[in-house]
N, C-alpha and C positions, 0 to 999 in steps of 0.2 A: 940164349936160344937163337939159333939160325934159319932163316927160311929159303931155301931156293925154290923159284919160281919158274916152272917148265911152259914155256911159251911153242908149241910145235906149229908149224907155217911152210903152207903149199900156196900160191897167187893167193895170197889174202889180202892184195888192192878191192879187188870185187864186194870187199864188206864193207868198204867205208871205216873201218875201225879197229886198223894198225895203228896208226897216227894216232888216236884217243887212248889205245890201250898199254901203249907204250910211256905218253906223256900219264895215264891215270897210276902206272905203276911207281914210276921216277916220282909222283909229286902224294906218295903212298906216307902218311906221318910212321915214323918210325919209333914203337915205344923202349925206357931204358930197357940194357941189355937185349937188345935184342937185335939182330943184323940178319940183311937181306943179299942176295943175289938172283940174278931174273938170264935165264939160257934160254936164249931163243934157237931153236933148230928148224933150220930150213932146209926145205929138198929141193931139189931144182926145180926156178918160178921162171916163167915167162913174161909177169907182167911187172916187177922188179920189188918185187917182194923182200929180195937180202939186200938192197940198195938203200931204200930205207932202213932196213935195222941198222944196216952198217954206220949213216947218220946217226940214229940214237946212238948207238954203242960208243962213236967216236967222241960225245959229246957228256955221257956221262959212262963210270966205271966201273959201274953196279949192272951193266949188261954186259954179257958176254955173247956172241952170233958163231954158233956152228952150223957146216954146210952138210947138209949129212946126203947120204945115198937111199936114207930109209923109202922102205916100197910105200906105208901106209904111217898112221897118226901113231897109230901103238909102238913103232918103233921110234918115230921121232922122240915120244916119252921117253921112251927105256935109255936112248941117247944121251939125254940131257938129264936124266937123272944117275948115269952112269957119271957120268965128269962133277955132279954138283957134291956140294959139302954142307948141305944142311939138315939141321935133326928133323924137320920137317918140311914135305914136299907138299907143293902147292899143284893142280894140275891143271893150267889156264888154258879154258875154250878159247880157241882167234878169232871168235865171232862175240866176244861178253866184257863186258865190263864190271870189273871191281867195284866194291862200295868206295867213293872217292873218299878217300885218307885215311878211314877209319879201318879199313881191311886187317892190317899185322894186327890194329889192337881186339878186335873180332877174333881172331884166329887167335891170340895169346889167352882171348880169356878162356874159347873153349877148351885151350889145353889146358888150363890152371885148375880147371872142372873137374880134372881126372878123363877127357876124350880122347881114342887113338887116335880117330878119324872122323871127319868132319866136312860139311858142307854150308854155300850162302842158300839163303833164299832167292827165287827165280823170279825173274820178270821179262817182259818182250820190250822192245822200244816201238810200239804198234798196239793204237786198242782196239780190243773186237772181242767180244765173249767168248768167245770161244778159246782165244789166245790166253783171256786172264783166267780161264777154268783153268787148263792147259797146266798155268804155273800153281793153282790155288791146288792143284790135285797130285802135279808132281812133290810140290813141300809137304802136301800133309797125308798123300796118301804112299807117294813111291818112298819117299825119305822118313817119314817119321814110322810108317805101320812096316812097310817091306823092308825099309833098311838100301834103299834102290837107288842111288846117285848116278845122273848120269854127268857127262861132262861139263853140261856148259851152265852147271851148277857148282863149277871150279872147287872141288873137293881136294882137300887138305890133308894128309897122312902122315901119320908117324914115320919115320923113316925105316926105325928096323921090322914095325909092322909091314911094312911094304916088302921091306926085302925077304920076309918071313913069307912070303905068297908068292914070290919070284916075279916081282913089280907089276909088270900092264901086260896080262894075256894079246900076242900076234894073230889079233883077228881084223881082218878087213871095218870090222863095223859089232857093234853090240859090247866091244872090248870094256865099257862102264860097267854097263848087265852083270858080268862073268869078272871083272874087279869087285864091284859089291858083294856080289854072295860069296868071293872069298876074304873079303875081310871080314862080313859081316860070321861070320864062325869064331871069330873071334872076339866083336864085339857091334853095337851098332851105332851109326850114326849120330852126331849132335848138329843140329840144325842151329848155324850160325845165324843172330837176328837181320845182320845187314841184307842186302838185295840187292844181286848182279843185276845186268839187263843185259840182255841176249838179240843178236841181230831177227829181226823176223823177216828178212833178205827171202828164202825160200817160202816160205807161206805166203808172200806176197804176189811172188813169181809165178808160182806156179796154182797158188790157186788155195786158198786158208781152207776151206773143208776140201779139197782132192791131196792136196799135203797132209792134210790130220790121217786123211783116208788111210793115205799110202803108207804113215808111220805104223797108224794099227795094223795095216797088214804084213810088217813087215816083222810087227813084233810077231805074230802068230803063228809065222813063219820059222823064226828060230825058236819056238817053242817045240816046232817038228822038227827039229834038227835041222833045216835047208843049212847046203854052204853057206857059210858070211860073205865069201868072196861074191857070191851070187848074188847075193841080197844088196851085199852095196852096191853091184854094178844098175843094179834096180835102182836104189835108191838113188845113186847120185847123176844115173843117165847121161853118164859119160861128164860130166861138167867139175871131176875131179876136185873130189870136196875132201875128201880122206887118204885118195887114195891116187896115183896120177897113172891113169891108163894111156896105151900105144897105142891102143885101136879106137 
């Protein structure tokens, strides 16, 4: 069994957590039969974003670093999973961390279960109740009842499931959303026991209940159909989290 791991990166110095999630992937136990590759794609960074990977890559062979031209995160994905060769795609938030070491064996056992697709459990690196509901509602209520993965709960796919859906819907934002309900037609999620942890860098910033605010509203938003492109210009307020605007 193969895993390639799709790492997609726009200035992801600002998270503090290239350097961990590179070193947590390389120092990943790897079970028999079973072999990894990790493609990081990168769009053009300002703050030296492929300078770093270019370090890792040189130093172990198990990273590969493509420079891509993609507008948004959805295409860095489709990118790096076009070039990769494994029976299963991993799709890693650049703001989360893997369960350390145990990851491939986590992800082996839910395939052995009979799962196409699969995700970790969520955590923040930040406590505050509201942050731990946050994660205690996304696992048990988006993932195990909706069937709802979003990204930086680094969810795991069959590979010809994936291609069977035409991989990561080209949307500015919500691209997880509209991933889910297309594979979930096919089958639903297994909820891997380990637990990412995920930067809580924006709730910080901008304010942990005016950020929660803003996510609900944004979900409610594409529930009426708004542009995505719209919604993430909202969202990300120009600080080019997904997507790298001119203006």
């Amino acid at each position: 069994m193969r895993l390639s791991i799709i790492l997609p990166c726009l200035n992801e110095i600002r998270h503090g957590y290239l350097d961990r999630i590179l070193t947590n992937l390389i120092a990943q136990l790897i079970p028999p039969n079973f072999e990894k590759e990790i493609i990081a794609v990168v769009s053009t960074s300002e703050d030296g974003t492929d300078l770093i990977l270019d370090e890792y890559a040189a130093r172990s062979p198990e990273i590969q670093v493509v420079r891509s031209l993609a507008k948004n995160r959805a295409q860095r994905l489709n990118e790096g999973i076009a070039i990769s060769t494994g029976d299963i795609i991993l799709l890693h938030h650049p703001a989360t961390l893997l369960p350390e070491q145990i990851a491939l064996q986590l992800i082996e056992k839910a395939f052995e279960s009979g799962c196409k697709w699969g995700a970790f459990c969520h955590s923040f690196d930040f406590s505050h109740w509201l942050l731990h509901f946050t994660s205690w509602y996304s696992d048990n209520i988006r993932v195990k009842q909706k069937g709802l993965v979003y990204l930086d709960h680094c969810p795991f796919i069959e590979r010809q499931l994936l291609s069977e859906i035409g991989n990561i819907p080209d949307l500015d934002i919500f691209e997880d959303t509209v991933l889910s309900d297309r594979l979930c037609q096919f089958s639903k999620p297994v909820l891997a026991q380990g637990k990412v942890i995920t930067s809580a860098r924006r709730f910080r910033q901008r304010g942990i209940y005016r950020h929660a605010m803003l996510n609900q509203w944004l979900k409610m938003c594409y529930h009426l159909n708004i542009d995505p492109k719209s919604l993430n210009r909202l969202y990300e307020q120009k600080a080019s989290i997904n997507v790298k605007y001119g203006d």
